[in-house]
SERODREN-844138 format. One line per 10 residues: number of its first residue (from 1); for each residue z negated, x negated, y negated of C-alpha. Coordinates in steps of 0.5 Angstrom, whole numbers, plus 500, padded with zeros to 3 digits. Each point is the difference from the previous one (the first is absolute). Layout:
BEGIN
NUM = Z,X,Y ~ ... .
% end
This chain:
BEGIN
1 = 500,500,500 ~ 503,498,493 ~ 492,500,495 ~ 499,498,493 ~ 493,499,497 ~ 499,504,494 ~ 495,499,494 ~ 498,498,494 ~ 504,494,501 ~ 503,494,496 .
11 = 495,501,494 ~ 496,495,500 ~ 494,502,502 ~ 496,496,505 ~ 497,507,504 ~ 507,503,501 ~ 503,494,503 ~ 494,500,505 ~ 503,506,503 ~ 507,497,500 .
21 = 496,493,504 ~ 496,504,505 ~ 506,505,502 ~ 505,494,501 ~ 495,496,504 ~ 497,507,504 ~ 507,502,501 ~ 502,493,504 ~ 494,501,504 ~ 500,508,502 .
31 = 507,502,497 ~ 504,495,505 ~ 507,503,501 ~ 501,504,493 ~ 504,497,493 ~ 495,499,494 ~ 502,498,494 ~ 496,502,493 ~ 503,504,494 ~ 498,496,495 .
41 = 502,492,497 ~ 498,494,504 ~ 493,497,500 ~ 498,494,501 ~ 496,499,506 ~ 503,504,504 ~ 506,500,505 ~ 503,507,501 ~ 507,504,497 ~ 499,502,494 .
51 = 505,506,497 ~ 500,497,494 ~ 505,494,500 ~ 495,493,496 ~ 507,500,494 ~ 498,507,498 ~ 496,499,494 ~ 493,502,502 ~ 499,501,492 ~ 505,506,501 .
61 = 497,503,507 ~ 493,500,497 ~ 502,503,493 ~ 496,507,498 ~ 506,502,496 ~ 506,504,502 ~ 504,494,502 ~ 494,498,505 ~ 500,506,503 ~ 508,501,502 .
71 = 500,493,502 ~ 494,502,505 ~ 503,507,502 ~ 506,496,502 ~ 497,495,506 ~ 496,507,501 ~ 506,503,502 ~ 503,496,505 ~ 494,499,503 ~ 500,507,502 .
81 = 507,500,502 ~ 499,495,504 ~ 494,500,503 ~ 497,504,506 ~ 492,500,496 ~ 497,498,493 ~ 494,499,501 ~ 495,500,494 ~ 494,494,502 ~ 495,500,496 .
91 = 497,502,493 ~ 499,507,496 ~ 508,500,499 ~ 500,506,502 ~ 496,503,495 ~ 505,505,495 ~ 507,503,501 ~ 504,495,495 ~ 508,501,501 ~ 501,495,506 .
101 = 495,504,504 ~ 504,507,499 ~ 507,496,500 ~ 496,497,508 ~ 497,507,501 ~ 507,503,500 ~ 502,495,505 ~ 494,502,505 ~ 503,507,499 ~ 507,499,502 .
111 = 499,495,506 ~ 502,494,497 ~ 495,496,500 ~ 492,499,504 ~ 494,499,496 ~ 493,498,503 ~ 494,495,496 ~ 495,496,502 ~ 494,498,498 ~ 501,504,493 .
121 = 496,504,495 ~ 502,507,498 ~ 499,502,492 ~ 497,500,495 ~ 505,505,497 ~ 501,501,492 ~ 499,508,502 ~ 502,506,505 ~ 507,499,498 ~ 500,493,502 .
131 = 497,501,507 ~ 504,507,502 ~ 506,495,500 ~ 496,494,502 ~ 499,504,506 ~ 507,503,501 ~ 502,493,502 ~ 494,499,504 ~ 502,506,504 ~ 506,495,503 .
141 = 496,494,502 ~ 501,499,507 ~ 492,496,501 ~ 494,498,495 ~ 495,494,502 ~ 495,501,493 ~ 495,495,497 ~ 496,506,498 ~ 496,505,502 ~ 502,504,492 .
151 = 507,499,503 ~ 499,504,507 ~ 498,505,496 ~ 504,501,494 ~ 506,500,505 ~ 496,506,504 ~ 500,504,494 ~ 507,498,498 ~ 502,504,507 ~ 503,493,503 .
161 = 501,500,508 ~ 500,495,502 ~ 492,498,501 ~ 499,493,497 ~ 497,494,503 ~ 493,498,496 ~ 501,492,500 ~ 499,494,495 ~ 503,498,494 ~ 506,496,503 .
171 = 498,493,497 ~ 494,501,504 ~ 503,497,507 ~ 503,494,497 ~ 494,495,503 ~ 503,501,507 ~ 507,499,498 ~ 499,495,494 ~ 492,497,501 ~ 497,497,495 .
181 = 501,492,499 ~ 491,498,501 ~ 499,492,499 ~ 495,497,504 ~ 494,499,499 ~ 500,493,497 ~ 505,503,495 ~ 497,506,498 ~ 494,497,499 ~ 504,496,494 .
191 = 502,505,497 ~ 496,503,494 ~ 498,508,500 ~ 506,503,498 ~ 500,507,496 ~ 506,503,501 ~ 503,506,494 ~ 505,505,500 ~ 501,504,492 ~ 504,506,499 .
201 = 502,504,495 ~ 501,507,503 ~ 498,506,495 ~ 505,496,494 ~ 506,500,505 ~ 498,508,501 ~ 499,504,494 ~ 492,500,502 ~ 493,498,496 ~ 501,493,497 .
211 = 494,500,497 ~ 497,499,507 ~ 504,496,503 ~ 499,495,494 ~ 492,501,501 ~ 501,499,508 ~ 505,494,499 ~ 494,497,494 ~ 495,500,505 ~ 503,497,506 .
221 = 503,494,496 ~ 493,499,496 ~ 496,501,507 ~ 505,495,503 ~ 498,495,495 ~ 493,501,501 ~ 499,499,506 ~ 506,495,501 ~ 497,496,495 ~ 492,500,503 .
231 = 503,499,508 ~ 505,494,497 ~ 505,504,505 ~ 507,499,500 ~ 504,506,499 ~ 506,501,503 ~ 506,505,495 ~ 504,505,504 ~ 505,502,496 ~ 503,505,505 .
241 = 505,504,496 ~ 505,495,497 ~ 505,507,497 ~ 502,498,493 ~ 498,507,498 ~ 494,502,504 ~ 498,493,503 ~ 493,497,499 ~ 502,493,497 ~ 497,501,493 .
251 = 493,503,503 ~ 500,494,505 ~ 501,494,494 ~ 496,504,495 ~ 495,499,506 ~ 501,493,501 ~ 501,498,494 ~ 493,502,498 ~ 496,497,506 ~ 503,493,499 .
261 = 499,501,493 ~ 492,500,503 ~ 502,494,505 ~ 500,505,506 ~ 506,497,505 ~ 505,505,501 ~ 506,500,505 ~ 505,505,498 ~ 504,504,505 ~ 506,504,500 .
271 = 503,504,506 ~ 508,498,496 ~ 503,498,507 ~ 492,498,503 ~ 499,506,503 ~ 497,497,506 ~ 497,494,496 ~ 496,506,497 ~ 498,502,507 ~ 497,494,502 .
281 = 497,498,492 ~ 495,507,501 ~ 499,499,507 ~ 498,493,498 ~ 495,502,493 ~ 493,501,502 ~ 499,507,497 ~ 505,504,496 ~ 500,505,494 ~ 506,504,500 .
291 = 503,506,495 ~ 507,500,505 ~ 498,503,507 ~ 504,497,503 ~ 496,492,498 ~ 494,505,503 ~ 504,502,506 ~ 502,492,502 ~ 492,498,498 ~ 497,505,505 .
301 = 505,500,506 ~ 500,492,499 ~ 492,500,500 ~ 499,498,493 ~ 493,504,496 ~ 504,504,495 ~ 500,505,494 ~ 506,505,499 ~ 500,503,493 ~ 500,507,501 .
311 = 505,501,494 ~ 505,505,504 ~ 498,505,506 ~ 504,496,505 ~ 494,494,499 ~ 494,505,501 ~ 503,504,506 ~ 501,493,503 ~ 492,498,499 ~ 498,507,502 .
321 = 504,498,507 ~ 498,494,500 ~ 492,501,499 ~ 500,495,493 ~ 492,499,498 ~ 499,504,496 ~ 497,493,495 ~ 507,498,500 ~ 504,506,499 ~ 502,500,491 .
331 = 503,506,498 ~ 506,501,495 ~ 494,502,494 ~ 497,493,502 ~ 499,496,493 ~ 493,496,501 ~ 502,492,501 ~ 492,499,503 ~ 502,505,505 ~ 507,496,502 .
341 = 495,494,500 ~ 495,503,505 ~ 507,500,504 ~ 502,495,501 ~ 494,497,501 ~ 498,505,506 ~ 508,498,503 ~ 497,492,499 ~ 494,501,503 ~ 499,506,506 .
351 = 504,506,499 ~ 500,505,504 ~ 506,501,505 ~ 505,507,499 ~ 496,504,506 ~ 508,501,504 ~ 501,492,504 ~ 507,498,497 ~ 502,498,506 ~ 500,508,502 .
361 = 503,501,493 ~ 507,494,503 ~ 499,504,507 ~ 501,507,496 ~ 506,497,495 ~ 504,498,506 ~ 501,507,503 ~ 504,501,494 ~ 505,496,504 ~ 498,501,507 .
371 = 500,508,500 ~ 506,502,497 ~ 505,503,505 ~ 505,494,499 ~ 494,494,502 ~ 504,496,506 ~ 496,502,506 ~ 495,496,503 ~ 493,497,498 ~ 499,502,493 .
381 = 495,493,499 ~ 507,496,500 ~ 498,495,506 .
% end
């Protein structure tokens, strides 16, 4: 069978890569005898076809405006033409029913092509409008593994019939595909305690309550600081959108800028064309402070004490699924600098562990692979 992966892909964002990564890994190892290839532009890392061709100009594919959404449309079009099953992995992708999901919708209806998602979130949606065409579309997929227990009961209520699968986030299987790099003992041990940090803007991009994210946003940097130059830790900048419209560069070199400025070492990170060099860079840091969810996910699954930034619901459902402590958990309203200093404080020190094993959370992301009906037949472990 001829699939292509389908997501948020090409964008620059570390997390949506993530799902391109793992479904490319998992499919060699449980979707033997299928043709995947990706409907996005290339990314560096990984090894797979991509639909998009590495001289169409990336800047076009990715661009908000009319230009950028016909040049989409286009590669979207073929790959429904041509392939048996798109498959949509990973992500809130299917959260509202823009004109590409109608022209797809149409599609399903006629027969010309098949739809399933793994590994997805379903919603928010702007209002009833919104989500009565999201579930016309939705009617027409053939299966559904979701990260959430909000999504199986949103498809519930749009009247879905295919039963969804409740697994993990897709991210959330890649130690046993891609496991992180440890050093020995000797190694580590030279190695100073390492912070890692994740900053996002999220209401600005979105229309949302500005005045709280610049709150937010100021308590975490002067906690950062605090307690980075208390500890004489080194701290480890992750700049995990790399967009030139929405990317994370101006927060994260403000961010370095000021703790150098204080004489704390900084390393910076980018995930341009390092996706698997962020992987390891946070498997390696001795705690992580993360706005992007996916700077969480990598953490926890990884091993590594973490606190994720509830700036969107998506953050909170993860930390309700997981068990987070509650010490750890900071909210969207959050904006007291002693109080993301007692943080990383408890992340250096003893924290407590989400009540869910991560090794249960990577065994429950690969059913996201292992249950749909195209999976190779065999021992879903891949031995």
């Amino acid at each position: 069978m001829k699939i292509t992966l389908n997501g948020y892909y090409g964008f620059a964002n570390y997390g949506d890569e993530l799902f391109n990564l793992a479904s490319v890994l998992a499919a060699r190892r449980w979707w033997q005898g299928h043709k995947i290839d990706i409907l996005g532009p290339p990314v560096a890392g990984i090894d797979a076809s991509f639909r998009v061709p590495r001289w169409f100009p990336r800047s076009l594919y990715t661009a908000p405006a009319f230009h950028g959404k016909l040049s989409r449309l286009s590669f979207l079009a073929a790959a429904m033409l041509t392939r048996d099953l798109l498959v949509y992995a990973g992500g809130s992708t299917l959260s509202y029913g823009s004109i590409m999901k109608k022209i797809q919708r149409i599609a399903a209806e006629r027969g010309l092509t098949k739809f399933a998602g793994i590994g997805v979130s379903i919603g928010p949606f702007a209002d009833a409008a919104d989500e009565a065409e999201a579930a016309r579309f939705l009617r027409k997929f053939s299966y559904f593994s979701v990260r959430d227990k909000k999504s199986v009961a949103l498809l519930e209520k749009m009247r879905v019939p295919v039963k969804p699968l409740l697994a993990r986030d897709l991210a959330g299987v890649l130690p046993l595909l891609l496991p992180p790099a440890k050093p020995d003992a000797a190694g580590a041990a030279a190695q100073p305690p390492t912070l890692g940090v994740s900053l996002c803007y999220s209401e600005r991009l979105s229309g949302g309550d500005t005045a709280r994210e610049d709150r937010r946003n100021a308590a975490l940097v002067e906690g950062i600081v605090r307690f980075t130059q208390r500890e004489r830790v080194r701290v480890r900048i992750f700049c995990l959108n790399t967009h030139p419209i929405w990317g994370d560069a101006a927060l994260s070199g403000q961010l370095q800028a000021l703790l150098e400025a204080r004489g704390v070492p900084v390393e910076p990170v980018s995930a341009e064309n390092n996706l698997i060099g962020c992987w390891h860079g946070l498997a390696s840091c001795t705690a992580v402070l993360s706005v992007r969810l996916h700077g969480g996910i990598t953490a926890y699954v990884c091993g590594v004490p973490f606190s994720l930034i509830e700036y969107h619901v998506k953050c909170a459902d993860l930390l309700d699924d997981i068990g987070q402590a509650a010490a750890l958990r900071i909210g969207p309203d959050f904006a007291d600098p002693a109080g993301v200093d007692r943080i990383l404080e408890l992340l250096f020190r003893q924290p407590p562990r989400p009540t869910l094993p991560r090794e249960t959370y990577t065994a429950e992301a690969a059913l996201n692979y292992t249950r749909v009906p195209w999976a190779t037949p065999g021992d879903p472990s891949g031995r």
